[in-house]
C-alpha positions as CSV (number, residue, x, y, z in Angstrom):
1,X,-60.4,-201.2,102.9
2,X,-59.5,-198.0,100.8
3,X,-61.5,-199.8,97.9
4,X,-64.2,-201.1,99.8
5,X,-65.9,-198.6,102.3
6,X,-68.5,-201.4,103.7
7,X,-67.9,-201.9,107.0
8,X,-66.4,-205.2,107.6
9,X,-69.6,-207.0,109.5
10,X,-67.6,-209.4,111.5
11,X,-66.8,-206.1,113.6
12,X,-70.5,-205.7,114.0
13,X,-70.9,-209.3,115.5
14,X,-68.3,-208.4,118.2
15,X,-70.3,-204.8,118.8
16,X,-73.3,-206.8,119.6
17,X,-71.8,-209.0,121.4
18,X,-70.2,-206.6,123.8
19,X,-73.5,-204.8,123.7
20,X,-75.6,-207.5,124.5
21,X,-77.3,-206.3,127.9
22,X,-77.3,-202.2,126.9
23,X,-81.1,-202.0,125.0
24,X,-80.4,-198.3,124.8
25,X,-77.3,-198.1,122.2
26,X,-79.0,-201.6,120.7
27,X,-81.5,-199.3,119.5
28,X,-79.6,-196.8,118.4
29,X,-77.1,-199.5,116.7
30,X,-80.4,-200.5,115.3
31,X,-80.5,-197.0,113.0
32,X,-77.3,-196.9,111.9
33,X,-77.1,-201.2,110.5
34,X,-79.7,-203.5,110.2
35,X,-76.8,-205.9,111.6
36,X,-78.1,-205.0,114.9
37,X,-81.1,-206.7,114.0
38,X,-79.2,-210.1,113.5
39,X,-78.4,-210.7,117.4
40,X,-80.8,-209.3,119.5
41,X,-84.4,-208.4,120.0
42,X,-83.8,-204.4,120.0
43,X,-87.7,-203.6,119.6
44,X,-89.8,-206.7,121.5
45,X,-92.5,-205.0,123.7
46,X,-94.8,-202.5,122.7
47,X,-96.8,-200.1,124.8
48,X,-99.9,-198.1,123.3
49,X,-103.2,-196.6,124.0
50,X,-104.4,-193.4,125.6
51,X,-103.0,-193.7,128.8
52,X,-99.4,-194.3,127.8
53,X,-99.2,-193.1,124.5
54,X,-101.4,-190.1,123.2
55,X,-99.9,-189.6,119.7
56,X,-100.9,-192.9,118.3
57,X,-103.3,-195.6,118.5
58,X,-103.4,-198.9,117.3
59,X,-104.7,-198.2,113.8
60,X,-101.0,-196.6,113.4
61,X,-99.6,-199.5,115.3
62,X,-100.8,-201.6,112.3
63,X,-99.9,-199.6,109.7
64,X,-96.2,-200.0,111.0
65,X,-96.1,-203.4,111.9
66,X,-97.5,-204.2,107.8
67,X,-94.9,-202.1,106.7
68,X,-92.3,-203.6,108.8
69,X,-92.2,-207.1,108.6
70,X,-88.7,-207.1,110.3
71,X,-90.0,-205.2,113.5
72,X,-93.3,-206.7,113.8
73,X,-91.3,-210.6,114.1
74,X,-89.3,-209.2,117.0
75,X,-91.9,-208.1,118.9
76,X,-93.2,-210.7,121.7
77,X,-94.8,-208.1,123.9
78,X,-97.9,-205.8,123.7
79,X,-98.9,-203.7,126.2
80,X,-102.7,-202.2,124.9
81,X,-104.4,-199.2,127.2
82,X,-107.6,-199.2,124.8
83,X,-111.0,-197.2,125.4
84,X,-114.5,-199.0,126.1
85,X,-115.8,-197.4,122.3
86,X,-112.6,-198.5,120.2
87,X,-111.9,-202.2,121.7
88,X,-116.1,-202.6,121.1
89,X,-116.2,-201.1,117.7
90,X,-113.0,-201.6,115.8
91,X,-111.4,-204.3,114.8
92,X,-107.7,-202.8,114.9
93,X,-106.5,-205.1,117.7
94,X,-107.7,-208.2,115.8
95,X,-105.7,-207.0,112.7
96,X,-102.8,-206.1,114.8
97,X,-102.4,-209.3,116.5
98,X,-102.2,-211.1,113.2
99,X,-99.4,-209.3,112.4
100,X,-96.6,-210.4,115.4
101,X,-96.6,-213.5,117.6
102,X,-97.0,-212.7,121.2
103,X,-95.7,-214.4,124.7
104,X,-96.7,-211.4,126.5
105,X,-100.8,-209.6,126.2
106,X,-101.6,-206.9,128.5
107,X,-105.0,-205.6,127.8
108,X,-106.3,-202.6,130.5
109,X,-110.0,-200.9,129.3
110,X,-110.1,-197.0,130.5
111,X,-113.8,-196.8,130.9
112,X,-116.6,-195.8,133.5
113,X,-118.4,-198.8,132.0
114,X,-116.3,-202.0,131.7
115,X,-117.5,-203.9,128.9
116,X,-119.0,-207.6,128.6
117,X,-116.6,-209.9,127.0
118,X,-119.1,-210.9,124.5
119,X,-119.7,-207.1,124.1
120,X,-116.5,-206.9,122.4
121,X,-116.3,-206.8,118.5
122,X,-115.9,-210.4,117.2
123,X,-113.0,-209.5,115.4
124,X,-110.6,-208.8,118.3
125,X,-112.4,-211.7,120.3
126,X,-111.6,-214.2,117.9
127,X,-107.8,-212.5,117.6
128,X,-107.8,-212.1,121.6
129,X,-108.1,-216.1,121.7
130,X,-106.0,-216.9,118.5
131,X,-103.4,-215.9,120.5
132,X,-103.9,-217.3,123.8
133,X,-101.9,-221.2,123.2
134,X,-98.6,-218.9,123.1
135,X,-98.8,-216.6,126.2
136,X,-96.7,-217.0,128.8
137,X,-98.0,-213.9,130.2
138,X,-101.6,-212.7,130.0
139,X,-102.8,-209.8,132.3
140,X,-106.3,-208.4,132.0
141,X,-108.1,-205.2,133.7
142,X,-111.6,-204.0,132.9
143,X,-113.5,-206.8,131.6
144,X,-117.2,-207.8,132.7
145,X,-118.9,-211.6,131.8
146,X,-115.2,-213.4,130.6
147,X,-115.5,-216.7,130.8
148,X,-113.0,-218.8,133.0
149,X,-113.0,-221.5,129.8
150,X,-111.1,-219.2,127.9
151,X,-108.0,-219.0,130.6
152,X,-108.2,-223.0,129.6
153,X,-107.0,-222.3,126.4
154,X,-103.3,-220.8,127.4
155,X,-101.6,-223.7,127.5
156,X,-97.7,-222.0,127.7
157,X,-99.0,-219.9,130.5
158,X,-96.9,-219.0,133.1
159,X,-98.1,-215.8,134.7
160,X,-101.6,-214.2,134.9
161,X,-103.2,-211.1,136.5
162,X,-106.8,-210.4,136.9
163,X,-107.8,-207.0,138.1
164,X,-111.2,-205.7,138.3
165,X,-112.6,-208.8,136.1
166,X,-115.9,-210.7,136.5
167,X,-116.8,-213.6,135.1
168,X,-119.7,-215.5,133.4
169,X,-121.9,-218.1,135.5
170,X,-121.6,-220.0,132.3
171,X,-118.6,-221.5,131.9
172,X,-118.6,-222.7,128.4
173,X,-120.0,-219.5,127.0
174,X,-118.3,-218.2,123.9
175,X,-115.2,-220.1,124.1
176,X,-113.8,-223.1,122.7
177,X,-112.7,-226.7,124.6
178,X,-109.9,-226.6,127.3
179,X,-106.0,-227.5,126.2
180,X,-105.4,-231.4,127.0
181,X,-101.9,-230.1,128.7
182,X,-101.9,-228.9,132.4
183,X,-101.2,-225.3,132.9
184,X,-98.5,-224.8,134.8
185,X,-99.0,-221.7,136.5
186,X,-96.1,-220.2,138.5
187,X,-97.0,-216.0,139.0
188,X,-101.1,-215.0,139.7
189,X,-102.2,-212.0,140.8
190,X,-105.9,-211.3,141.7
191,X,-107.3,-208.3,141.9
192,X,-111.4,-209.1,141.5
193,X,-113.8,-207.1,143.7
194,X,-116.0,-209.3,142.8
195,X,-115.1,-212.3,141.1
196,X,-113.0,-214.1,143.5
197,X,-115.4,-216.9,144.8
198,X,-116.1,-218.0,140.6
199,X,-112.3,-218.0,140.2
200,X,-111.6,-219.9,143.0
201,X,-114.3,-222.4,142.6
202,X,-112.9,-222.8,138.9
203,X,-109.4,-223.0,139.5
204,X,-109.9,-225.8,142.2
205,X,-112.5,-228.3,140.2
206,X,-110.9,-231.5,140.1
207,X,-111.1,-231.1,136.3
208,X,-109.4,-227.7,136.2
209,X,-106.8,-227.0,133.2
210,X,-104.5,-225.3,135.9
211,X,-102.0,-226.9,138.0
212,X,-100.6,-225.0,140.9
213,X,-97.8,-227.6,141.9
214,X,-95.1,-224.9,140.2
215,X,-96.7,-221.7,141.7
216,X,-94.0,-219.7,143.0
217,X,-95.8,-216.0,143.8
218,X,-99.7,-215.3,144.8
219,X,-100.6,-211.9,145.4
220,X,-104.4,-211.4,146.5
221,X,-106.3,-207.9,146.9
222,X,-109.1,-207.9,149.4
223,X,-111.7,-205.2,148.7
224,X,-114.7,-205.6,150.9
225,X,-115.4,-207.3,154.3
226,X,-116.1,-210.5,153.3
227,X,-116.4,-213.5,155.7
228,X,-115.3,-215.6,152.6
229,X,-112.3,-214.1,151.6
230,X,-109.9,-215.4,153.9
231,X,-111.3,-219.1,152.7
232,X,-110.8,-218.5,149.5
233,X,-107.1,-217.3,149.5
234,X,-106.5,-220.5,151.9
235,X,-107.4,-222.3,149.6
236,X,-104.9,-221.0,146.9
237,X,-102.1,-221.2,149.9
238,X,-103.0,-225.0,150.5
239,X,-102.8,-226.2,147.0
240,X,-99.5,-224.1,146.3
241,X,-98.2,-225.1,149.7
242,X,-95.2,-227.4,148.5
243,X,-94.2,-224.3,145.7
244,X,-94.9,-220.4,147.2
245,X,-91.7,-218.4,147.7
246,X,-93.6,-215.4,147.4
247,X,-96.8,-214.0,149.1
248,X,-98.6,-210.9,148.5
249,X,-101.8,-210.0,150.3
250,X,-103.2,-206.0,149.8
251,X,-105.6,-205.0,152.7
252,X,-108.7,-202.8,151.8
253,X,-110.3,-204.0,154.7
254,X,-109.1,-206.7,157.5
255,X,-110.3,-210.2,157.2
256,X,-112.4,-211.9,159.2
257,X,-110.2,-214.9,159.9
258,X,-107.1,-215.8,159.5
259,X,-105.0,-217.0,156.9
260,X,-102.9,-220.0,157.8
261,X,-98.9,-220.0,156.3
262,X,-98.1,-223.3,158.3
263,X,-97.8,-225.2,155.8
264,X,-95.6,-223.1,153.4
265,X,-92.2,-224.8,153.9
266,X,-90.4,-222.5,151.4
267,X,-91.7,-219.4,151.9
268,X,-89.6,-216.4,151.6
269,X,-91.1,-213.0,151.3
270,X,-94.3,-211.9,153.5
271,X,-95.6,-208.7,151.6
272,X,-98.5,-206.9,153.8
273,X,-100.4,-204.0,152.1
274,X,-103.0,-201.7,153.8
275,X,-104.2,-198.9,151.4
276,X,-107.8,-197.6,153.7
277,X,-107.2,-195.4,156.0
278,X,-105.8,-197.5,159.0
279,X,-105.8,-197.4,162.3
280,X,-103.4,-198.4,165.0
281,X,-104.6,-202.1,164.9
282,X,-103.8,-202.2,161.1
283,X,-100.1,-202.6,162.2
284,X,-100.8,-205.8,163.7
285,X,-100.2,-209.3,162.1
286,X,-103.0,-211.3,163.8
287,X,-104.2,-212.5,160.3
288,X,-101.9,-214.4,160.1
289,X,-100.5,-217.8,161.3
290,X,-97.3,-218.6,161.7
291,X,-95.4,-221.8,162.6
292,X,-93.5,-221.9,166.1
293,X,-90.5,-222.9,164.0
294,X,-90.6,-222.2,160.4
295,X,-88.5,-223.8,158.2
296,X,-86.6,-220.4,157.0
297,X,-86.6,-216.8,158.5
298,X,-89.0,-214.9,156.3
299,X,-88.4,-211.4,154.8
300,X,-91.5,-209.2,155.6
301,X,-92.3,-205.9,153.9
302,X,-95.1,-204.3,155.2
303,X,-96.7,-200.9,153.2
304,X,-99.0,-199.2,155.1
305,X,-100.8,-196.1,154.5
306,X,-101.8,-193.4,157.0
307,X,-103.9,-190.6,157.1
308,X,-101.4,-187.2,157.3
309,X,-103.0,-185.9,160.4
310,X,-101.7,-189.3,162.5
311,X,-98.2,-188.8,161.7
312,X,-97.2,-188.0,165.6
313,X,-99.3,-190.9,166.4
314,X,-97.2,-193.0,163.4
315,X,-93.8,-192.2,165.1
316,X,-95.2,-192.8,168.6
317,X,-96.1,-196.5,167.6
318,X,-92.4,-197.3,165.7
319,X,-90.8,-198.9,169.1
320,X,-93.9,-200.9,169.6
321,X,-93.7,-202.1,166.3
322,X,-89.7,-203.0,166.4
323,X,-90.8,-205.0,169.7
324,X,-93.3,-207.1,168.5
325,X,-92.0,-207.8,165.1
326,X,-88.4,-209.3,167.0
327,X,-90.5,-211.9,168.4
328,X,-91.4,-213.2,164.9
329,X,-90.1,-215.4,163.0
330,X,-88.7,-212.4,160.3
331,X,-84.9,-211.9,159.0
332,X,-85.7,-208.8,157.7
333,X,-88.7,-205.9,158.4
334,X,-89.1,-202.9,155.8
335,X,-91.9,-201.1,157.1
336,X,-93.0,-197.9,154.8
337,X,-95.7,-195.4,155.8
338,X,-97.6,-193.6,153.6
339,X,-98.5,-190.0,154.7
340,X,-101.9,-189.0,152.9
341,X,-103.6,-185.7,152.9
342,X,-107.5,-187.3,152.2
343,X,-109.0,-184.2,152.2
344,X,-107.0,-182.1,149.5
345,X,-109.4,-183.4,146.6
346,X,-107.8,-180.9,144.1
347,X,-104.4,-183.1,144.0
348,X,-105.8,-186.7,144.4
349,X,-104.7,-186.7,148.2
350,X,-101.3,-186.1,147.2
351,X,-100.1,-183.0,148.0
352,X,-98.8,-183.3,151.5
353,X,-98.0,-187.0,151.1
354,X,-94.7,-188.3,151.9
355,X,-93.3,-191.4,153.3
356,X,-91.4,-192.8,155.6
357,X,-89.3,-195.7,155.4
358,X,-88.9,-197.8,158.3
359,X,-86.2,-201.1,158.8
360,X,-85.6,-203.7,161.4
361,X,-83.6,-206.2,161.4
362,X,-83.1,-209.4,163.5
């Protein structure tokens, strides 16, 4: 050893090793050796764009990722908070996704005006859809007119989130033909103010690319009073009846029927939302149906946010709540109130909000 001061690499094999689940000295490993490299993904998701990262963008992303051949094969997630002006204009995305091979694309537009899929330089379309056969995980927020073709085309996908997306009446528009392999779908979140009766329709063709035998978590926003929406989600719960663990349904307003869980023989986790300003009935569960005797005791965790002003009125209605949630077929009750102060516009409603947690168990 006195004549050779290279450290003997065997002894980095059995630091990574032991090392293997702490990311944090992996990165720091990562300085000191490029043996660190050998054994574990140190760098392998990426977050930039305004919102997250205001130092760089993703014109700097690129340069790195060129000059770095070694980081940019490691990385398998991108996480990309982009402007309407740039994603419309420049083609840095497109050049950037060239350079790394994704399983993860998380794409959220920061704009007043959302823009048009087609509205979106060609470049970074065309890159946008290269990738699209390798994701396993696609979310999406911010983007008008995309056409539900293109979600055809991601055959490895596992989980996908639409948020504040609309989509084209034209279903073939702009994209290319659907994968010949079923998509076996098993997260999807749906946030769409207004899309939600064109994805549904979609999604449930007999010739749809998606197959929602393996779905094992739904979570569904409802934004306005729609005598449709409760349909529409039943639908999703009916064909993913034999699969859901999970469910996940976020209240802006009540429904106006009722959502029928019968049938969900392995459900696990009921997950209740309400983010308007509520009132006492808002507590109540009568949206949903539940079987006499389920299959398995559910979990329930119910968020619910109040205005500050009706926090007596909040702790007045706890025992009521404890005494009609015991007759329900729950293991396990978290309630948690959120105490808003509407009015202070200065601090986003934030000021005097706190929360209070809430359990019962059976």
């Amino acid at each position: 050893m006195a004549n050779d001061p290279v450290f003997p690499p065997e002894l980095f094999v059995a630091i990574i090793d032991q090392l293997a689940d702490d990311l944090e000295t992996l990165r720091s490993g990562s300085l000191v050796s490029r043996s660190f490299h050998s054994l574990a993904d140190v760098c392998s998701r990426l977050e930039v764009g305004p919102r997250d990262d205001q130092e760089h963008n993703i014109a700097q992303l690129c340069e790195l990722l060129e000059s770095s051949p070694l980081f940019a094969a490691r990385v398998r997630s991108l996480c990309v908070y982009e402007r309407y002006e740039s994603l419309v204009s420049d083609a840095d995305l497109g050049s950037c996704l060239h350079l790394i091979s994704l399983t993860r694309l998380s794409i959220e537009i920061e704009s007043q005006c959302n823009p048009r899929w087609l509205g979106i330089s060609v470049a970074n379309r065309d890159s946008i859809q290269a990738t699209l056969p390798t994701l396993t995980c696609l979310e999406l927020r911010g983007i008008e007119e995309l056409p539900l073709t293109l979600l055809g085309q991601c055959s490895s996908l596992r989980s996908l989130t639409l948020k504040w997306v609309t989509f084209t009446e034209n279903l073939e528009q702009g994209v290319g033909p659907y994968t010949s392999a079923l998509i076996q779908l098993q997260s999807l979140s749906l946030e769409l103010h207004l899309g939600l009766d064109q994805f549904v329709r979609w999604i449930m063709r007999r010739e749809s690319p998606v197959d929602f035998s393996c779905l094992h978590t739904l979570e569904c926003a409802v934004f306005h009073s729609s005598v449709n929406d409760h349909v529409l989600i039943q639908q999703l719960l009916d064909a993913s009846a034999l699969s859901l663990h999970c469910l996940s349904i976020r209240h802006h307003f009540n429904l106006y029927g009722f959502l029928d869980l019968r049938k969900l023989i392995h459900l696990q986790t009921l997950s209740v939302i309400v983010s308007s300003r509520p009132t006492r009935h808002m507590l109540s569960l009568n949206s949903f149906v539940f079987s006499p005797q389920p299959p398995r005791a559910l979990a329930l965790e119910l968020d619910i946010t109040h205005d500050d002003s009706e926090r007596t009125q909040v702790i007045q209605d706890l025992p009521d709540v404890d005494r009609a949630l015991v007759t329900l077929p729950f293991k396990t009750v978290i309630i948690t109130f959120y105490l808003w102060d509407w009015n202070d516009v200065e601090t986003g409603g934030r000021k005097n909000a706190s929360m209070f947690p809430n359990s019962f168990c059976r």
